[in-house]
Backbone bond lengths (Angstrom), bond angles and torsions (degrees), N, CA, C in turn:
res aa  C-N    CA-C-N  psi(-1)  N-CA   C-N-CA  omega(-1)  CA-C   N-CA-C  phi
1 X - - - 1.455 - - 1.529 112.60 -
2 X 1.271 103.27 12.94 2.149 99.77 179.30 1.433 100.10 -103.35
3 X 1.281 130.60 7.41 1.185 93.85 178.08 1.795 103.81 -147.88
4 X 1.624 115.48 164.57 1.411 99.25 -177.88 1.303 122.60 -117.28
5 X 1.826 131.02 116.12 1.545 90.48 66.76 1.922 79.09 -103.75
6 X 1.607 94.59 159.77 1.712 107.26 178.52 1.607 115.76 -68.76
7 X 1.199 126.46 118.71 1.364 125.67 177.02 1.284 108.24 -29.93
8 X 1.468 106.28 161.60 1.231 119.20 177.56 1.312 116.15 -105.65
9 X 1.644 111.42 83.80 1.605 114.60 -172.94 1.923 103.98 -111.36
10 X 1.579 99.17 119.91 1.625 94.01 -178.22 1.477 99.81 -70.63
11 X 1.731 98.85 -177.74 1.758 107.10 -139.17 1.887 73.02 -90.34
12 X 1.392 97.00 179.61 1.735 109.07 -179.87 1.675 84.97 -113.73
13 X 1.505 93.76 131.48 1.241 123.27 158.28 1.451 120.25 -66.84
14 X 1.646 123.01 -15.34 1.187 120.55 -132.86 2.121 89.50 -105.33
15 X 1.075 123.30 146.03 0.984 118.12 -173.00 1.707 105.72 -94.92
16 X 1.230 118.75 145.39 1.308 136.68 -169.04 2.032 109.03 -83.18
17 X 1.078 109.11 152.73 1.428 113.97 158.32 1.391 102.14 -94.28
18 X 1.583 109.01 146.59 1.320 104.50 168.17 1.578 101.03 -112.96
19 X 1.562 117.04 160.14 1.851 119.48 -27.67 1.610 92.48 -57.14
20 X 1.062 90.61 169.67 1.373 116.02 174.19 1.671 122.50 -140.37
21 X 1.430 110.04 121.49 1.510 113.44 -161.84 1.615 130.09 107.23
22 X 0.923 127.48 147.80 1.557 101.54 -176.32 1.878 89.29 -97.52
23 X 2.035 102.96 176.27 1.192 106.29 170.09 1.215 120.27 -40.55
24 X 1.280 109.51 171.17 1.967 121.47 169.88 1.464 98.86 -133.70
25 X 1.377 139.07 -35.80 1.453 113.61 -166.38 1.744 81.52 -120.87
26 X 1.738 80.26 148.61 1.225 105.78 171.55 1.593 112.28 -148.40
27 X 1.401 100.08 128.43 1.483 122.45 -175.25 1.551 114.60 -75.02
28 X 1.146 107.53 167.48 1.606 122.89 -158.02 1.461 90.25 -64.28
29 X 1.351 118.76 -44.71 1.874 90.68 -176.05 1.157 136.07 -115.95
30 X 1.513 89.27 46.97 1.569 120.93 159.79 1.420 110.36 95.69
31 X 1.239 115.08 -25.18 2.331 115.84 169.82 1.848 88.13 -41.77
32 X 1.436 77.03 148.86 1.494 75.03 148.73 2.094 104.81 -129.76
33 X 1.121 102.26 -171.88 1.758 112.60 -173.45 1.862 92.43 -99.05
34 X 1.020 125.92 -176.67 1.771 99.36 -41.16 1.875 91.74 -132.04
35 X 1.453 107.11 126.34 1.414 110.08 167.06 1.964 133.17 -62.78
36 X 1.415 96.37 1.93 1.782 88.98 168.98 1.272 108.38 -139.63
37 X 1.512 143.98 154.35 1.434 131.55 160.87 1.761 105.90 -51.08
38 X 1.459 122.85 -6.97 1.476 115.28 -177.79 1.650 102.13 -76.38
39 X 1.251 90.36 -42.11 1.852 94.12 -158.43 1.795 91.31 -77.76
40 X 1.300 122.96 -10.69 1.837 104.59 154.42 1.017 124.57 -53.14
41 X 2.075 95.43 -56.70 1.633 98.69 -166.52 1.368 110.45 -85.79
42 X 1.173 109.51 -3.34 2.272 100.95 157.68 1.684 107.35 -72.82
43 X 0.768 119.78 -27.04 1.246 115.76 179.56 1.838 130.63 -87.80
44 X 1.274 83.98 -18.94 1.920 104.91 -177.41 1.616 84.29 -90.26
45 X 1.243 119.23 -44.20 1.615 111.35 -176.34 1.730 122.23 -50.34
46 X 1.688 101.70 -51.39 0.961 123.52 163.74 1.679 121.50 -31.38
47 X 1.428 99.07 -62.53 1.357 114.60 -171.00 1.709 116.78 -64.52
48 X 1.473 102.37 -27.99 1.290 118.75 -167.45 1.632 103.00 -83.31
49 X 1.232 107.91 -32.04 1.839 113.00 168.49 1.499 111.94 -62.06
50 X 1.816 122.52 -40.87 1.031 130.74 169.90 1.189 120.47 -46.74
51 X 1.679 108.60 -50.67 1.634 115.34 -168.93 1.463 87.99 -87.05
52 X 1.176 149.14 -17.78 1.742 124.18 -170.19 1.972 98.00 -84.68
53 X 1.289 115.83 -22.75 1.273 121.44 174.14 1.632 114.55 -54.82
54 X 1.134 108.19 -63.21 1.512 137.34 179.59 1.501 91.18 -61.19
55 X 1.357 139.24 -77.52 1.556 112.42 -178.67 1.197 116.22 -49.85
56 X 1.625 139.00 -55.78 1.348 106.70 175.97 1.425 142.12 -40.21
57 X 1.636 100.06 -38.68 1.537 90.88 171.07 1.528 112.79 -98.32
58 X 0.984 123.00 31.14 1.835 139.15 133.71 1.117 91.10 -50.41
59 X 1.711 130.78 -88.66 0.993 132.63 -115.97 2.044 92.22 -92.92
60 X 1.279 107.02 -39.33 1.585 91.92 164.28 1.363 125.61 -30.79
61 X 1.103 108.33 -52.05 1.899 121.23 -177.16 1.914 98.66 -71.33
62 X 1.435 123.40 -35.83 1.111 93.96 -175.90 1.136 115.21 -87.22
63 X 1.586 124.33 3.80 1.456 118.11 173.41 1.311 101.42 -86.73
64 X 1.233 120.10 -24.94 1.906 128.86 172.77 1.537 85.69 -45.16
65 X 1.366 112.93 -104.00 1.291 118.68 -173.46 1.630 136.54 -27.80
66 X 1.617 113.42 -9.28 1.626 109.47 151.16 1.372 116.70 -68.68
67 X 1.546 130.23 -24.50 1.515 135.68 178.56 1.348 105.72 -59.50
68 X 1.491 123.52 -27.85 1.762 116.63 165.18 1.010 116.95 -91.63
69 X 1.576 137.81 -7.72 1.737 129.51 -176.06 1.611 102.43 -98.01
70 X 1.371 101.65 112.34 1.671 112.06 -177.39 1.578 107.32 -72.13
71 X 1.137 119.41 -21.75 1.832 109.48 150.44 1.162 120.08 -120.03
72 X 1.640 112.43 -163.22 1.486 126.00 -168.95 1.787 82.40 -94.40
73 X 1.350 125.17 -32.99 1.360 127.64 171.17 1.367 125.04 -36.37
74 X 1.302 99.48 -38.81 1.908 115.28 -170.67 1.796 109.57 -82.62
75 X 1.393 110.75 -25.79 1.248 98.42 178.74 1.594 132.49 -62.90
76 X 1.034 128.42 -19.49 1.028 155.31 -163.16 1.652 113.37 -103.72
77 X 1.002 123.65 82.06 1.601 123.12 -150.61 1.875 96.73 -128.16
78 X 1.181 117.55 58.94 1.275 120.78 179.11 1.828 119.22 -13.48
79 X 1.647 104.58 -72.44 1.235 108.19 171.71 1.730 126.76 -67.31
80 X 1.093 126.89 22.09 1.748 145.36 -173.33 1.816 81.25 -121.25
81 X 1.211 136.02 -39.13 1.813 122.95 -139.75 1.524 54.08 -120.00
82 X 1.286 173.23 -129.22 1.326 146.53 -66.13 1.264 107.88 -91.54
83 X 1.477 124.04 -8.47 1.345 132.34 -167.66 1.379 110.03 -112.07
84 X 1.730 122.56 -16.09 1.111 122.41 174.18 1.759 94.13 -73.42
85 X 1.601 109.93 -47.55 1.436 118.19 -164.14 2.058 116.13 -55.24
86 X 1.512 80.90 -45.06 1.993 83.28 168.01 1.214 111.77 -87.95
87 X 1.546 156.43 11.65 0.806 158.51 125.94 1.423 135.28 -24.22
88 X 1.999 99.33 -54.85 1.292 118.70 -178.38 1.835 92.24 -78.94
89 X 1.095 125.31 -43.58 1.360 135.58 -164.16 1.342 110.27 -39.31
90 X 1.709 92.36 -52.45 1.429 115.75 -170.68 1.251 124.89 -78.52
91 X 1.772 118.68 -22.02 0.863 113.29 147.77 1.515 138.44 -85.28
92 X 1.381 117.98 -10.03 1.530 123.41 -176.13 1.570 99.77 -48.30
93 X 1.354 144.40 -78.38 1.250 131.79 177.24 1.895 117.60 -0.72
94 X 0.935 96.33 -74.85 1.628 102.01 -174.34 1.060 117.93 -90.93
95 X 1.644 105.93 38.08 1.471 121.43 160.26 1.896 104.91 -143.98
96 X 1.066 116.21 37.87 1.138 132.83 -163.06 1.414 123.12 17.00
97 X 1.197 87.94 39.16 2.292 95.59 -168.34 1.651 95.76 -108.99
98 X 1.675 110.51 126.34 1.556 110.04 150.24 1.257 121.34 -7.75
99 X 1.174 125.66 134.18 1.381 131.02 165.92 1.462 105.95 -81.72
100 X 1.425 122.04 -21.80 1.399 113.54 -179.86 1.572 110.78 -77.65
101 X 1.676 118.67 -20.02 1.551 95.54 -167.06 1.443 96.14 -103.95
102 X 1.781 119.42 9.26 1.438 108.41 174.70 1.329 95.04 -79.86
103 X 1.079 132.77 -18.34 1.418 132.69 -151.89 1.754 93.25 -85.42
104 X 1.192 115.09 -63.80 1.521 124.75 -174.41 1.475 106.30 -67.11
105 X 1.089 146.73 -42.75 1.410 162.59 176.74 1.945 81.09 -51.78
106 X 1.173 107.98 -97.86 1.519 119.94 -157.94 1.764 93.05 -46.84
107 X 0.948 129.57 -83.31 1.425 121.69 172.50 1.645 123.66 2.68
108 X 1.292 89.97 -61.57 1.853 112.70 -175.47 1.942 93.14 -73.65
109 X 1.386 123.29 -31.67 1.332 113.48 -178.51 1.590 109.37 -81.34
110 X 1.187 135.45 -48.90 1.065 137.71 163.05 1.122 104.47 -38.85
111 X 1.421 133.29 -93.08 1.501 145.60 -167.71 1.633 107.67 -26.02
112 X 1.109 93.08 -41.22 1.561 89.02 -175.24 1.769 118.12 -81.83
113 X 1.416 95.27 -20.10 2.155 108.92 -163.19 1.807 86.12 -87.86
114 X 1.365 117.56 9.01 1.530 108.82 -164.39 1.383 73.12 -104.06
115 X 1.258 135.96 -97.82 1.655 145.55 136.73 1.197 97.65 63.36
116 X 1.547 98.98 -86.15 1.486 128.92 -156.03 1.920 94.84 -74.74
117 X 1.471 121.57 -49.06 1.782 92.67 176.98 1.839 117.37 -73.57
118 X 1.377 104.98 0.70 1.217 112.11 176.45 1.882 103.80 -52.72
119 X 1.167 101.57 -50.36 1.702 126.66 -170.90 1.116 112.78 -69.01
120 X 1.212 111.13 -19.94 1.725 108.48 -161.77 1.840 96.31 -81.50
């Protein structure tokens, strides 16, 4: 499932124990996460305040950056938004993230920061 297009694995019929699996992240002093589906979604919440922070001041810089495009023509720079997009791609590996949701993630960020200097 890291990479695209995603194999073609049919779904499992097979029913799960819950939990099921041991942890995967483990913090600097050695706990690892996380004993309830609550203490995920406190933490996915968390993260999601982080990343809505970080797009706004994305989007500061991309209204920065209409102050250099001398038209509504210039915003839109196909090969600049295809290079931000394989960029993230290329780095997801050595950030242990899917290459497929850097791909859709950055996609959906671009697509939209094009959008948004459209407006400005």
């Amino acid at each position: 499932c890291y990479f695209d297009p995603l194999p073609s694995i049919p779904p499992s019929t097979d029913n799960r124990t819950i939990p099921w699996g041991e942890p995967t992240i483990q913090y600097a002093n050695g706990t690892t996460c996380c004993s309830s589906l609550d203490e995920v979604r406190a933490q996915l919440d968390t993260i999601d305040a982080q990343l809505l922070q970080l797009l706004s001041t994305r989007a500061s810089y991309v209204r920065e950056a209409t102050r250099f495009k001398a038209t509504s023509a210039d915003v839109n720079d196909p090969s600049r938004n295809q290079q931000v997009i394989q960029g993230a791609v290329d780095a997801a590996p050595s950030v242990h993230l899917p290459q497929i949701i850097a791909q859709i993630v950055y996609e959906g960020i671009v697509n939209s920061s094009v959008l948004f200097e459209e407006c400005i």
